[in-house]
Z-matrix of the N, CA and C atoms (Angstrom, degrees):
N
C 1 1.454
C 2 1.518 1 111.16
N 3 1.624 2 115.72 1 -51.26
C 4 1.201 3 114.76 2 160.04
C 5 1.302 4 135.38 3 -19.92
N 6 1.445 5 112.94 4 -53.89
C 7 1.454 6 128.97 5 -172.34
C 8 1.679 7 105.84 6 -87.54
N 9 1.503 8 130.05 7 7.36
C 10 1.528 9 121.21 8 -173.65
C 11 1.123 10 116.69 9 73.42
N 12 1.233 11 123.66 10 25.85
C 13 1.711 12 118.16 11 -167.74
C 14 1.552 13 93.99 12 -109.25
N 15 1.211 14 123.01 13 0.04
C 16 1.808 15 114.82 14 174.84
C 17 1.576 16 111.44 15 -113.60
N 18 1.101 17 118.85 16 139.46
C 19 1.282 18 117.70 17 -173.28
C 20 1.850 19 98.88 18 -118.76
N 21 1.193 20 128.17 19 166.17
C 22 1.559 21 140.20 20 175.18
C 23 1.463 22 124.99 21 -166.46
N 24 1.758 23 87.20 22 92.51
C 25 1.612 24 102.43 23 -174.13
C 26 1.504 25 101.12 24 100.24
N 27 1.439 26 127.92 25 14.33
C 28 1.566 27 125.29 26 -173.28
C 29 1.865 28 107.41 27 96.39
N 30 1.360 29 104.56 28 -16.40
C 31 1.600 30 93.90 29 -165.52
C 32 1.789 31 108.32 30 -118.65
N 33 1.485 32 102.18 31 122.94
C 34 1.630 33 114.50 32 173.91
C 35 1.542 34 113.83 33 -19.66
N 36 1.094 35 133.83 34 98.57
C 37 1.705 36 139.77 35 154.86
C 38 1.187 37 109.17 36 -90.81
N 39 1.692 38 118.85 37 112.68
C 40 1.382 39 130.86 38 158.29
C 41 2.121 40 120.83 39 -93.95
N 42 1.363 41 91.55 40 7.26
C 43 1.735 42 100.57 41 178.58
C 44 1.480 43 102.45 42 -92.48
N 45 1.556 44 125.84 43 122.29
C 46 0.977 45 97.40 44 179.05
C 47 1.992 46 108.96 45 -108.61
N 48 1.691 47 92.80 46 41.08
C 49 1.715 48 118.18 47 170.27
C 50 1.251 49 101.28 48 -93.49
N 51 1.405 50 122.17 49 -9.86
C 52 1.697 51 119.83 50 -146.02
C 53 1.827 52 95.85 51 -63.37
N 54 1.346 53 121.29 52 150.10
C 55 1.429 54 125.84 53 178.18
C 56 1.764 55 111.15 54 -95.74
N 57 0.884 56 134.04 55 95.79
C 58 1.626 57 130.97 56 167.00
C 59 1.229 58 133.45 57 -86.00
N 60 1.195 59 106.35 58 123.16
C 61 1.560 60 114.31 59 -166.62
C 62 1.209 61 103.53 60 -75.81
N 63 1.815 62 102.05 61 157.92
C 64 1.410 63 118.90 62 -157.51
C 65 1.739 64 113.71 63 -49.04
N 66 1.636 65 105.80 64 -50.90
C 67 1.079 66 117.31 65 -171.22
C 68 1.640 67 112.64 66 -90.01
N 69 1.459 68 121.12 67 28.95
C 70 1.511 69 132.93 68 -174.10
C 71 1.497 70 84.25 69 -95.51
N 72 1.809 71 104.88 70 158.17
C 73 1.235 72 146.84 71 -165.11
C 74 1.545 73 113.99 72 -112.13
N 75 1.273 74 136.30 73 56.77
C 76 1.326 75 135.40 74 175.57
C 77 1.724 76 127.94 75 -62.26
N 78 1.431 77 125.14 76 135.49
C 79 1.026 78 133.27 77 -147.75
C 80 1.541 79 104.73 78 -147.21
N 81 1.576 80 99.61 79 135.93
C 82 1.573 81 101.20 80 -176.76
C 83 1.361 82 87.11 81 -140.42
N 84 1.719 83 100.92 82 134.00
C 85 1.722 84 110.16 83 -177.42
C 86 1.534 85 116.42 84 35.69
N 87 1.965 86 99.85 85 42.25
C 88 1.763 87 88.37 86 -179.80
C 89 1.488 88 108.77 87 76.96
N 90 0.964 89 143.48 88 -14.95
C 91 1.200 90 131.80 89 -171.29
C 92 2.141 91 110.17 90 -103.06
N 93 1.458 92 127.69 91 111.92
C 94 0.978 93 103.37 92 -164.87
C 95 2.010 94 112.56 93 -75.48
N 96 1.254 95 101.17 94 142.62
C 97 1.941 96 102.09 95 174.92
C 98 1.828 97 100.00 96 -99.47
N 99 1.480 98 102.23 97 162.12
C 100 1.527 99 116.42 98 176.21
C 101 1.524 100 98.21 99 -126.10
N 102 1.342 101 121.42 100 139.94
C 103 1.607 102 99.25 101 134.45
C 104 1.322 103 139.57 102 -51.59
N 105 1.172 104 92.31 103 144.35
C 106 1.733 105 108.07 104 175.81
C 107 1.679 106 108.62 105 -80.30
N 108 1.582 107 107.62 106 114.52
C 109 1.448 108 99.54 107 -156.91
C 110 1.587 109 92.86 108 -128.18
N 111 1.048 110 106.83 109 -11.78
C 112 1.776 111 112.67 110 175.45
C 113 1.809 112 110.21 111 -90.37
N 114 0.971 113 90.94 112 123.36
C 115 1.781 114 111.90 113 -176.71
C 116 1.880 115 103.76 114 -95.22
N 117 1.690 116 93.23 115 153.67
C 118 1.145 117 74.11 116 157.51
C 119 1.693 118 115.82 117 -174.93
N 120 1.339 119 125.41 118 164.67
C 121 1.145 120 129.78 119 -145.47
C 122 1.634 121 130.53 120 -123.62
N 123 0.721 122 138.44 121 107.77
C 124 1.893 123 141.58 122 -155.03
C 125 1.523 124 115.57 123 -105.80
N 126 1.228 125 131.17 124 107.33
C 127 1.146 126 125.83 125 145.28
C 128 1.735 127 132.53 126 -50.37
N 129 1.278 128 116.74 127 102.96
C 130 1.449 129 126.88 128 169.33
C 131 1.266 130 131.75 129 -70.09
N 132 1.075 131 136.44 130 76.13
C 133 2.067 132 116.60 131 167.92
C 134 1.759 133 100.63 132 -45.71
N 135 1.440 134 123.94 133 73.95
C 136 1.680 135 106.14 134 166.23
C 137 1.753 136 113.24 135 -66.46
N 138 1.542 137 96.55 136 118.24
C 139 1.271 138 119.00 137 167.38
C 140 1.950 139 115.53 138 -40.82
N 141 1.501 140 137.10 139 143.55
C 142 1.488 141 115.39 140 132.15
C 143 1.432 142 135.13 141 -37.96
N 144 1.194 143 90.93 142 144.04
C 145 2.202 144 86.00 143 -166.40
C 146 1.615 145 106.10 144 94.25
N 147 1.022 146 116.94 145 0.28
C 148 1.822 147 94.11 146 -171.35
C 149 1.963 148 89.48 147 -125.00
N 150 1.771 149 114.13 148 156.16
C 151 1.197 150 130.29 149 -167.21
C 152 1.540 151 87.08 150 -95.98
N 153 1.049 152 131.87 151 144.84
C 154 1.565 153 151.88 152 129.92
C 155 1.705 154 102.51 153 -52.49
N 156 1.135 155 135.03 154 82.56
C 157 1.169 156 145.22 155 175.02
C 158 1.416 157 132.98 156 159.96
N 159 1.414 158 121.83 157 135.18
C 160 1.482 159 134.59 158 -138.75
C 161 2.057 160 84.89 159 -65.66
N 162 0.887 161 119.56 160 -50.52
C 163 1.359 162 113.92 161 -178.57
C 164 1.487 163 105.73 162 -147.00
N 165 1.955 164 115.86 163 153.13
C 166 1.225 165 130.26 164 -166.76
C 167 1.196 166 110.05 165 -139.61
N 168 1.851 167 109.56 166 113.28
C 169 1.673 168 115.83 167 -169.93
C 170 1.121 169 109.42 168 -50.22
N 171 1.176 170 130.81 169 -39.48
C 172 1.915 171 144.35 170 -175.88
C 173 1.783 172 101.20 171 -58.95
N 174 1.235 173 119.99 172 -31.00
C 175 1.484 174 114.63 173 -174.38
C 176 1.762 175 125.86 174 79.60
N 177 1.706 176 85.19 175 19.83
C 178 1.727 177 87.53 176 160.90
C 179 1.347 178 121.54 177 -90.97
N 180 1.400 179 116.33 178 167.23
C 181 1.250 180 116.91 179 -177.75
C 182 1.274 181 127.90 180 -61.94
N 183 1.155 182 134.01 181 145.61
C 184 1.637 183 129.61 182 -143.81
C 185 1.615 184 87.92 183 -121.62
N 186 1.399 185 121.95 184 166.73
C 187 1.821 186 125.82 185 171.91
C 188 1.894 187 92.56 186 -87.13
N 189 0.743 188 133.62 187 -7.98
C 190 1.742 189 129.43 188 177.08
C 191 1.626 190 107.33 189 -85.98
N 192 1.857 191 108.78 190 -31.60
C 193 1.344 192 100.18 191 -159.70
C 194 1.704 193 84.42 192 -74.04
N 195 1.911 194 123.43 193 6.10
C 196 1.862 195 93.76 194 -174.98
C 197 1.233 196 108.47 195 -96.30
N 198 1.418 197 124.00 196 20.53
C 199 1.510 198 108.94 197 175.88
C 200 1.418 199 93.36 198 -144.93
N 201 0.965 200 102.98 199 143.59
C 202 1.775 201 137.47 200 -169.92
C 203 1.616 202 105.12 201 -100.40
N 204 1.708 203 101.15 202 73.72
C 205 1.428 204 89.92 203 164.43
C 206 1.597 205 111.60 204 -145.60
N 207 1.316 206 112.67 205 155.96
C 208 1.497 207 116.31 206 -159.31
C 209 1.895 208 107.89 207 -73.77
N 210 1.525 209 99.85 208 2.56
C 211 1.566 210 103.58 209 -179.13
C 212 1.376 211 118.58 210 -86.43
N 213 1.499 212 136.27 211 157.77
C 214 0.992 213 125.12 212 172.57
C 215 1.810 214 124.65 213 -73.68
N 216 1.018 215 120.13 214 86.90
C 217 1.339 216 114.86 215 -166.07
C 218 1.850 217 107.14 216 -102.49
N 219 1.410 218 84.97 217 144.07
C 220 1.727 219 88.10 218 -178.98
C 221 1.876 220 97.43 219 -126.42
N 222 1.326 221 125.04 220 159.90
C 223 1.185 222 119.22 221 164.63
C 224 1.716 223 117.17 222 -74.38
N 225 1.104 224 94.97 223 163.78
C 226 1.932 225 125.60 224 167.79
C 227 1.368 226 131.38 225 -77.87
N 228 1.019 227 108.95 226 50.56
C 229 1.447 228 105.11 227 -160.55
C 230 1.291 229 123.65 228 114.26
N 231 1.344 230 122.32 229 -176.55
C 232 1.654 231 104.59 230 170.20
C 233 1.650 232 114.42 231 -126.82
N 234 1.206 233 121.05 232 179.87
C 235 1.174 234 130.67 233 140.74
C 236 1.210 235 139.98 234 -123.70
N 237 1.344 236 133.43 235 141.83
C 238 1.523 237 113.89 236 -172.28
C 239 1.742 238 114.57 237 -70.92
N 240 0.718 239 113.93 238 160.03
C 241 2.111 240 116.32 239 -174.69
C 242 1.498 241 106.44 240 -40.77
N 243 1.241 242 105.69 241 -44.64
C 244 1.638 243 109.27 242 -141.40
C 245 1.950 244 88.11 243 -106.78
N 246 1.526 245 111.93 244 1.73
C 247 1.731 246 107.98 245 168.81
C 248 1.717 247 107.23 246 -94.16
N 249 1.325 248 100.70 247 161.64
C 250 1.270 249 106.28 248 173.21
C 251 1.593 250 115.53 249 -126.50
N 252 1.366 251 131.81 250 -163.30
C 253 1.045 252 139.59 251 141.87
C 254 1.988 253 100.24 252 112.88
N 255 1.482 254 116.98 253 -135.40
C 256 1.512 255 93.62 254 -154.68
C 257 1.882 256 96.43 255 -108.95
N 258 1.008 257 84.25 256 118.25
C 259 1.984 258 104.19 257 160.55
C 260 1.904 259 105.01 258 -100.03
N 261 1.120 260 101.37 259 144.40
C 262 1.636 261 110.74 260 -176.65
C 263 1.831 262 93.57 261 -120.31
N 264 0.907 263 114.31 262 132.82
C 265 1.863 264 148.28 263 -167.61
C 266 1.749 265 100.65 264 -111.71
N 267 1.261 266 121.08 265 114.15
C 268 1.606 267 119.18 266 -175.98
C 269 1.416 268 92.26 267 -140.81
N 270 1.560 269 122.82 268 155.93
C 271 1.463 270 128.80 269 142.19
C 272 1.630 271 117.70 270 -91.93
N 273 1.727 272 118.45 271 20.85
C 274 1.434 273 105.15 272 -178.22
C 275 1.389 274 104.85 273 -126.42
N 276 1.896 275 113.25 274 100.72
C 277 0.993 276 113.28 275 173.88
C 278 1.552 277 132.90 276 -26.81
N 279 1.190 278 95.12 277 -64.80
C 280 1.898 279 98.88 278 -167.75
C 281 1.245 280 110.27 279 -50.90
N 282 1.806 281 117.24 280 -29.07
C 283 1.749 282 96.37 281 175.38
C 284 1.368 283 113.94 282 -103.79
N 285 1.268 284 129.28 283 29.97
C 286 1.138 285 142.83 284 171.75
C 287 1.668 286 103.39 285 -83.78
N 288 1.410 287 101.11 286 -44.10
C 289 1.830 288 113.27 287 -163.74
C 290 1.357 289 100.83 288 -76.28
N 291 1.485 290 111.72 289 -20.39
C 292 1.888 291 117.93 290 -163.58
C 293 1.418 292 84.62 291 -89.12
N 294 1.244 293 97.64 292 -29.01
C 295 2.360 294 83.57 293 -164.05
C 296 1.508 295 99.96 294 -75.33
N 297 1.321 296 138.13 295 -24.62
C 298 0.957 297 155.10 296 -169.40
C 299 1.346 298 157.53 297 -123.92
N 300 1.784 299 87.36 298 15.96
C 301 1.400 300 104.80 299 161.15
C 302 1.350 301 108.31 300 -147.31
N 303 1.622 302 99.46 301 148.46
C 304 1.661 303 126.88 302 -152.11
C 305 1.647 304 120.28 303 -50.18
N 306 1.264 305 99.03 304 -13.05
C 307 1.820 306 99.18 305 178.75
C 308 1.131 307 106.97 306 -77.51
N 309 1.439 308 127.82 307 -32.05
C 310 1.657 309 127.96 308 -172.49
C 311 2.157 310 116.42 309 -82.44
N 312 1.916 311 95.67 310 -16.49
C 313 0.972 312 117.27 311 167.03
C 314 2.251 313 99.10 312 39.14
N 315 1.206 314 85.40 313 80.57
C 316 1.477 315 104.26 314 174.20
C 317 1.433 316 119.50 315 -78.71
N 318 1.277 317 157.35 316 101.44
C 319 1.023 318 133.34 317 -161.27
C 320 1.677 319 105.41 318 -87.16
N 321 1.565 320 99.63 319 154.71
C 322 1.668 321 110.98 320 -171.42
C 323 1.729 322 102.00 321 -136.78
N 324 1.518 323 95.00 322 107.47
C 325 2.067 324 93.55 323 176.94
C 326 1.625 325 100.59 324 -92.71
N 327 1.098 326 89.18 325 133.91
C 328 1.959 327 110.93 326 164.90
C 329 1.841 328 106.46 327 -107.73
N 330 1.485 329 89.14 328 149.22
C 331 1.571 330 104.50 329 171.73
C 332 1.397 331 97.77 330 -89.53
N 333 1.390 332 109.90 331 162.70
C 334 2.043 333 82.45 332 176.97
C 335 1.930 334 79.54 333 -158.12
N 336 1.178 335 106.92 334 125.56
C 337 1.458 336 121.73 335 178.69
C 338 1.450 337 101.03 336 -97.56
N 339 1.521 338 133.15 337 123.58
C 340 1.230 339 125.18 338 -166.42
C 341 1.357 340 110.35 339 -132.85
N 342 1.229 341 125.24 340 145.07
C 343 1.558 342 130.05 341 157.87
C 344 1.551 343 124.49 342 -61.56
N 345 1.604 344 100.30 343 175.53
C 346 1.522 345 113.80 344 -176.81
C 347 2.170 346 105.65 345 40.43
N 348 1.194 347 108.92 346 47.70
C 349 1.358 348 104.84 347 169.13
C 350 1.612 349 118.72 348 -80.19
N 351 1.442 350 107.53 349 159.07
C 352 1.364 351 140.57 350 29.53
C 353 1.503 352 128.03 351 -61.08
N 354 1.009 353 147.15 352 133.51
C 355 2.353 354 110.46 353 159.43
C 356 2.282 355 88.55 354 -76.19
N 357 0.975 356 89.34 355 161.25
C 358 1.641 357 120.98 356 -169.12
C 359 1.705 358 95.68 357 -129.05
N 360 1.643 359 82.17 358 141.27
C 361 1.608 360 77.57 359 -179.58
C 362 1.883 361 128.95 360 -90.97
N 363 1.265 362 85.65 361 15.81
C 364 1.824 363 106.15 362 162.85
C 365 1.788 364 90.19 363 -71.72
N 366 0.834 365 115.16 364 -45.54
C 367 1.630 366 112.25 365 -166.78
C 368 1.628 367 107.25 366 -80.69
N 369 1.324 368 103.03 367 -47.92
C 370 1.815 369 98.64 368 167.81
C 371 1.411 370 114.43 369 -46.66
N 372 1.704 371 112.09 370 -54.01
C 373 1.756 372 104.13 371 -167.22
C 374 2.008 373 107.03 372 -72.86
N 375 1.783 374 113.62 373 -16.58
C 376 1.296 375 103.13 374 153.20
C 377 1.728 376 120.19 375 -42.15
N 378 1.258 377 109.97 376 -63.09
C 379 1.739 378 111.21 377 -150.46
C 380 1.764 379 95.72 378 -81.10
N 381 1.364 380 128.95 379 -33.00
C 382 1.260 381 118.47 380 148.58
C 383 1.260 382 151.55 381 -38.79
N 384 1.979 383 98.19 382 -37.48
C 385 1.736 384 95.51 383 162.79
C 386 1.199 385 116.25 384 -87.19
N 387 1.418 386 130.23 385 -9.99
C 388 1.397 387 129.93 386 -175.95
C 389 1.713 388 103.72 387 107.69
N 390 1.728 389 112.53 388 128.57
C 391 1.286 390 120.41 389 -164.51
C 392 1.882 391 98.01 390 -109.93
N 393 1.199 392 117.34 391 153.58
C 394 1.300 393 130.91 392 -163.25
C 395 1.796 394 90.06 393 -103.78
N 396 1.445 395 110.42 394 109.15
C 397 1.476 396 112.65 395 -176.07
C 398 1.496 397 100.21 396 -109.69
N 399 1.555 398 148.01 397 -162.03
C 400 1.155 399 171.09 398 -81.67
C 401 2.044 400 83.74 399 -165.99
N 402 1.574 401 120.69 400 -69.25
C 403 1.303 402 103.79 401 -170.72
C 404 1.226 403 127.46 402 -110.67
N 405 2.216 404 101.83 403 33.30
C 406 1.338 405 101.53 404 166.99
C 407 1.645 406 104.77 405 140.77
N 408 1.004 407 136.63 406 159.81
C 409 1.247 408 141.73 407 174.60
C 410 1.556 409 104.87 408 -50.57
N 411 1.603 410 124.40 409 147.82
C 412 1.205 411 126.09 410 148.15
C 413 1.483 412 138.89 411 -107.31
N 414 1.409 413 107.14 412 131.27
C 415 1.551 414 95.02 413 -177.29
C 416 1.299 415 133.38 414 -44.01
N 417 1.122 416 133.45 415 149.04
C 418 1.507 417 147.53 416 169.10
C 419 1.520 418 109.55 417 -28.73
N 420 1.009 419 118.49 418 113.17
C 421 1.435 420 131.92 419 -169.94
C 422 1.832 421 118.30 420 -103.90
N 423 1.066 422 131.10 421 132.68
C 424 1.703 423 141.73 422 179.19
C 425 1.369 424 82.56 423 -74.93
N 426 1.814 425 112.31 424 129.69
C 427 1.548 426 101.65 425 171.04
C 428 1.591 427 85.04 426 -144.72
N 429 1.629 428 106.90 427 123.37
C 430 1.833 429 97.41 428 164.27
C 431 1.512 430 109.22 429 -123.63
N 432 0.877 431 118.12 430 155.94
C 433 1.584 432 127.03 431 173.70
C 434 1.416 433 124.57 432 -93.85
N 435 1.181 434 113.40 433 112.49
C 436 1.927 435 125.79 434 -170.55
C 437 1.453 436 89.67 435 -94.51
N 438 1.070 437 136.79 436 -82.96
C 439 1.034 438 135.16 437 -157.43
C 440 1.954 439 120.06 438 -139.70
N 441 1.436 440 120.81 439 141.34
C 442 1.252 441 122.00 440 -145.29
C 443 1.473 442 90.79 441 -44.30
N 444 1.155 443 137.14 442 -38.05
C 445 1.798 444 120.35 443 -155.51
C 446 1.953 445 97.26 444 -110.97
N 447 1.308 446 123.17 445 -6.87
C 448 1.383 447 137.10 446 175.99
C 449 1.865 448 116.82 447 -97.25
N 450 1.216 449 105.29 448 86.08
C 451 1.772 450 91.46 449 143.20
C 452 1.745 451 142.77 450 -152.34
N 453 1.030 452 121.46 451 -166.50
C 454 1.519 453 132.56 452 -129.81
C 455 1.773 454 85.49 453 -105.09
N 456 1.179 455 111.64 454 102.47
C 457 1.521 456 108.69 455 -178.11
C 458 1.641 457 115.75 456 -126.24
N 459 1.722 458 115.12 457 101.38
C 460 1.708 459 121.24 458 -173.01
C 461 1.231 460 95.70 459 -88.68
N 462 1.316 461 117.01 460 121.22
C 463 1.826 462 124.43 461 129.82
C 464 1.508 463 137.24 462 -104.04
N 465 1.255 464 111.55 463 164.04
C 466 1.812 465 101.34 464 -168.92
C 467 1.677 466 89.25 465 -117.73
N 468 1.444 467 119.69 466 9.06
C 469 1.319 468 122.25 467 -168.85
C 470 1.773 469 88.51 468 -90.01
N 471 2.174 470 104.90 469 178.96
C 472 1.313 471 99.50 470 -169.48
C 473 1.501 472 88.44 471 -142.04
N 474 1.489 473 120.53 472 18.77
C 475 1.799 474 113.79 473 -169.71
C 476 1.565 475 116.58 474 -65.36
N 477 1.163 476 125.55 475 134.78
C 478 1.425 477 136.77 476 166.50
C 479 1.565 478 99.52 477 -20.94
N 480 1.406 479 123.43 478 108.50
C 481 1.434 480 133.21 479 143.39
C 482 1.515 481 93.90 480 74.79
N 483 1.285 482 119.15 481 51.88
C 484 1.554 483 125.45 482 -165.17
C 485 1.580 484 96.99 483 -80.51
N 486 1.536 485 127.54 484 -68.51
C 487 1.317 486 122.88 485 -172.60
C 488 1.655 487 107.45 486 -52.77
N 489 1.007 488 114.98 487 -30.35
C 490 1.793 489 115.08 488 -177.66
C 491 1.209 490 83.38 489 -47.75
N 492 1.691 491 112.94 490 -106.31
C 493 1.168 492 137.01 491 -161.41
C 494 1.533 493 116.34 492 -23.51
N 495 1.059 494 111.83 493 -59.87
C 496 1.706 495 114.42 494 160.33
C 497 1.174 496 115.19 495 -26.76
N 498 1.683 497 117.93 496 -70.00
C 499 1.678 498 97.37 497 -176.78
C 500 1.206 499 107.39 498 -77.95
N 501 1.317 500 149.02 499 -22.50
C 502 1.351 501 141.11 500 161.77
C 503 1.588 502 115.24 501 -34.46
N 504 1.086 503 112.54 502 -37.32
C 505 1.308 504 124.85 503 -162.74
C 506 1.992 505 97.27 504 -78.57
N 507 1.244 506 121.23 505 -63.08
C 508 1.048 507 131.95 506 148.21
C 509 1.546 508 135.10 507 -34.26
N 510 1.239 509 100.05 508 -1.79
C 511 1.916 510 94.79 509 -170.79
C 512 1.253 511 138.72 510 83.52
N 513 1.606 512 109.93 511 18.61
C 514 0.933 513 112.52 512 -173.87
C 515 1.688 514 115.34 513 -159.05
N 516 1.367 515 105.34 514 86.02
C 517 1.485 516 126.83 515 -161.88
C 518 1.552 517 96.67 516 -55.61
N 519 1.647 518 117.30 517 129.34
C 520 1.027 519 118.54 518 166.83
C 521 1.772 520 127.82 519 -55.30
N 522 1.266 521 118.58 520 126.99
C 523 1.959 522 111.16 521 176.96
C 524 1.352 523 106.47 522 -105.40
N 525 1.368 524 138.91 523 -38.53
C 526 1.495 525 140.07 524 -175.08
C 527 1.723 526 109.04 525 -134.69
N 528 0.788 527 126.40 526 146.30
C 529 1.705 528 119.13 527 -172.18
C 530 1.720 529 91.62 528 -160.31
N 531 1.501 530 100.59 529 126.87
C 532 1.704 531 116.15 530 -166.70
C 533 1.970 532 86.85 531 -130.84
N 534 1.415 533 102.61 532 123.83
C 535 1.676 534 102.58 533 146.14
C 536 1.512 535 111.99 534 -78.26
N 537 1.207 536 115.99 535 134.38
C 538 1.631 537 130.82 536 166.72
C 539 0.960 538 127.68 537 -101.70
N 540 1.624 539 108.00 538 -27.34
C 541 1.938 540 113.70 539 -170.12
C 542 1.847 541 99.62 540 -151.59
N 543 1.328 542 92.31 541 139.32
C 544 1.832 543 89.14 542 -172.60
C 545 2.052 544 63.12 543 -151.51
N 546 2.237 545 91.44 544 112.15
C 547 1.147 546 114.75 545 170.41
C 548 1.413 547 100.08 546 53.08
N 549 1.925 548 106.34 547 -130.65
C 550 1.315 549 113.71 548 -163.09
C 551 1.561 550 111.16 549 -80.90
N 552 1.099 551 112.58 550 -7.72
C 553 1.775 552 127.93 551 179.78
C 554 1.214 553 122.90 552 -80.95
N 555 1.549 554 115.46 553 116.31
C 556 1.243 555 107.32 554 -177.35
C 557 1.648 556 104.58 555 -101.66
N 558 1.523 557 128.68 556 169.20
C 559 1.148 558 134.01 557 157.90
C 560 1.434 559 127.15 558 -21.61
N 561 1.475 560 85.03 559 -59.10
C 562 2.166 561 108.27 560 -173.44
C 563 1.544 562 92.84 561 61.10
N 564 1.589 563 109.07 562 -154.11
C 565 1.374 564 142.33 563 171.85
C 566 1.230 565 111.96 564 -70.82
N 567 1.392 566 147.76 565 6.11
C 568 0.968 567 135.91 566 162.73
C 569 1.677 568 121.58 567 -54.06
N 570 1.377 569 121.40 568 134.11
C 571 1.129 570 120.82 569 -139.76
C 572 2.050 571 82.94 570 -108.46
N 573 1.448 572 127.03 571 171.04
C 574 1.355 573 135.19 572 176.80
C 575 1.159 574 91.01 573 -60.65
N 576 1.462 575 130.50 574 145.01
C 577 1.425 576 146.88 575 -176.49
C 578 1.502 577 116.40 576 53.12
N 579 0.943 578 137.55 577 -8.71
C 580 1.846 579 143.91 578 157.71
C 581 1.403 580 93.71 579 -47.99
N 582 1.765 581 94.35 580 154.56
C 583 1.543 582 114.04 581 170.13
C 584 2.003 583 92.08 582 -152.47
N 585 1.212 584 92.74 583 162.93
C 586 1.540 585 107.95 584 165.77
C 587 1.586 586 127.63 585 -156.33
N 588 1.098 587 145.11 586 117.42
C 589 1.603 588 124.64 587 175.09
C 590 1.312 589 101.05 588 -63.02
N 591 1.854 590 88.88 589 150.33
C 592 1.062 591 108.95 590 -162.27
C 593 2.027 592 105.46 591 -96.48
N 594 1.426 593 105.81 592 146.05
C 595 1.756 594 100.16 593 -153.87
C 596 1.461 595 85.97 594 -62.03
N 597 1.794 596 96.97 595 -170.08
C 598 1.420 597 113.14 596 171.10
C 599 1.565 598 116.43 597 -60.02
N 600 1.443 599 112.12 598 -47.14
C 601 1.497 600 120.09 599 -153.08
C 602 1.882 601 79.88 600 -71.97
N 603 1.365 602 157.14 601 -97.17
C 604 1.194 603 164.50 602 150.80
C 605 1.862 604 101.23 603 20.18
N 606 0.928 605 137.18 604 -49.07
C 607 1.213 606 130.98 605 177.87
C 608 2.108 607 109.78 606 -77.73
N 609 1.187 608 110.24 607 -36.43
C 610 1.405 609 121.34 608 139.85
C 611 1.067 610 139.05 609 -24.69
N 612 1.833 611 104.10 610 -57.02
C 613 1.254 612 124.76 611 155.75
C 614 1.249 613 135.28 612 -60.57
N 615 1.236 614 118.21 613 -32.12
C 616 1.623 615 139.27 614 148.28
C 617 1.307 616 135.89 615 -37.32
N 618 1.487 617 86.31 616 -77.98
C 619 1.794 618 108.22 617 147.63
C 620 2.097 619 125.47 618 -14.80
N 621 1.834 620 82.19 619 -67.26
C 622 2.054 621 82.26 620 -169.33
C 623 1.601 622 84.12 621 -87.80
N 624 1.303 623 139.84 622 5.67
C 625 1.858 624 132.35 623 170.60
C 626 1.885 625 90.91 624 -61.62
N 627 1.008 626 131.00 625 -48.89
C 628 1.518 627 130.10 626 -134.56
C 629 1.770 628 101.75 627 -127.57
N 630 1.245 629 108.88 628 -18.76
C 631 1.478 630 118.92 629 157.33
C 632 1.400 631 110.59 630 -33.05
N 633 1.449 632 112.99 631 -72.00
C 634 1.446 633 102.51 632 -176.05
C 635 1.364 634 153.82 633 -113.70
N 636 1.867 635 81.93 634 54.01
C 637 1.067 636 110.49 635 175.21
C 638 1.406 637 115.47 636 -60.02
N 639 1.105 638 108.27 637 -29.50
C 640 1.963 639 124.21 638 -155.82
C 641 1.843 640 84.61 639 -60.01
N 642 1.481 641 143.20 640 3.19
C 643 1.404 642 113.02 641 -127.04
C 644 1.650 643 75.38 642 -87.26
């Protein structure tokens, strides 16, 4: 701006306080710019072995290094190293913070492969009413049973290593732990290390997930 190379409305602006109205025409070297007003959003299968984080001082593989795009994308949340299944990758803060913090209460299903089986359903209606951990009671949990040492466990909570500890707490040390559904998103066919943006109608879906949060 300094140097005269931006124009606004046709005319040289060297302020770079200057205020532009909505429907003003901004120009750099003649050339007109827009905001970038379209966001956008990726479904991940994150592999075991990979960090939930835009970059890792140690130099492991990050869930950003799996998609190749020139945007700044950070993840949604986290996963621990050794979990897998679907993390979502966005460059638009504000619905990053809605997917991921506790007032909007997002729900998140895990597969959860467990030790010392059978689980018994004395132990299901445990993790359903909510288990008393180290930093506090947990909310009421969706718990179904696939198979005697496999089941289907939703929370809208976000505590450090929450599904671990849960079945730990219960008797039944976690061995494999897969996210499947984050809100209206399910896994699908996405294969370990795959990504995809997510269509219009699905980001929509997102959208009225975190809507009513405001309640």
């Amino acid at each position: 701006m300094r140097a005269g190379r931006v124009t606004v409305d046709g005319v040289t602006v060297t302020d770079p306080a200057h205020d532009v109205e909505p429907a003003g025409t901004v120009a750099v070297d003649g050339r007109t710019v827009a905001l970038e007003r379209t966001r956008v959003v990726f479904a991940v299968n994150k592999p075991a072995g990979v960090v939930s984080t835009a970059r890792d001082p140690q130099k492991r593989p990050t869930v950003v290094s799996l998609v190749p795009s020139t945007r700044r994308l950070y993840p949604v949340g986290r996963l621990d190293i050794d979990t897998t299944g679907l993390i979502l990758l966005t460059d638009d803060g504000e619905l990053a913070h809605r997917l991921t913090h506790p007032r909007f209460e997002v729900e998140k299903t895990y597969r959860v492969l467990v030790g010392n089986a059978p689980v018994r359903e004395p132990t299901l209606r445990a993790l359903r009413g909510g288990v008393e951990l180290e930093d506090g009671r947990t909310a009421p949990a969706d718990v179904r049973l696939i198979r005697p040492d496999t089941i289907e466990l939703t929370i809208h909570e976000g505590r450090k290593r929450q599904v671990k500890r849960m079945c730990e707490h219960v008797g039944h040390p976690v061995r494999r732990l897969e996210r499947v559904r984050f809100g209206p998103l399910a896994l699908g066919h996405l294969k370990p290390g795959e990504h995809r943006a997510l269509t219009a109608a699905e980001l929509e879906a997102l959208a009225r997930a975190v809507a009513t949060g405001d309640r």
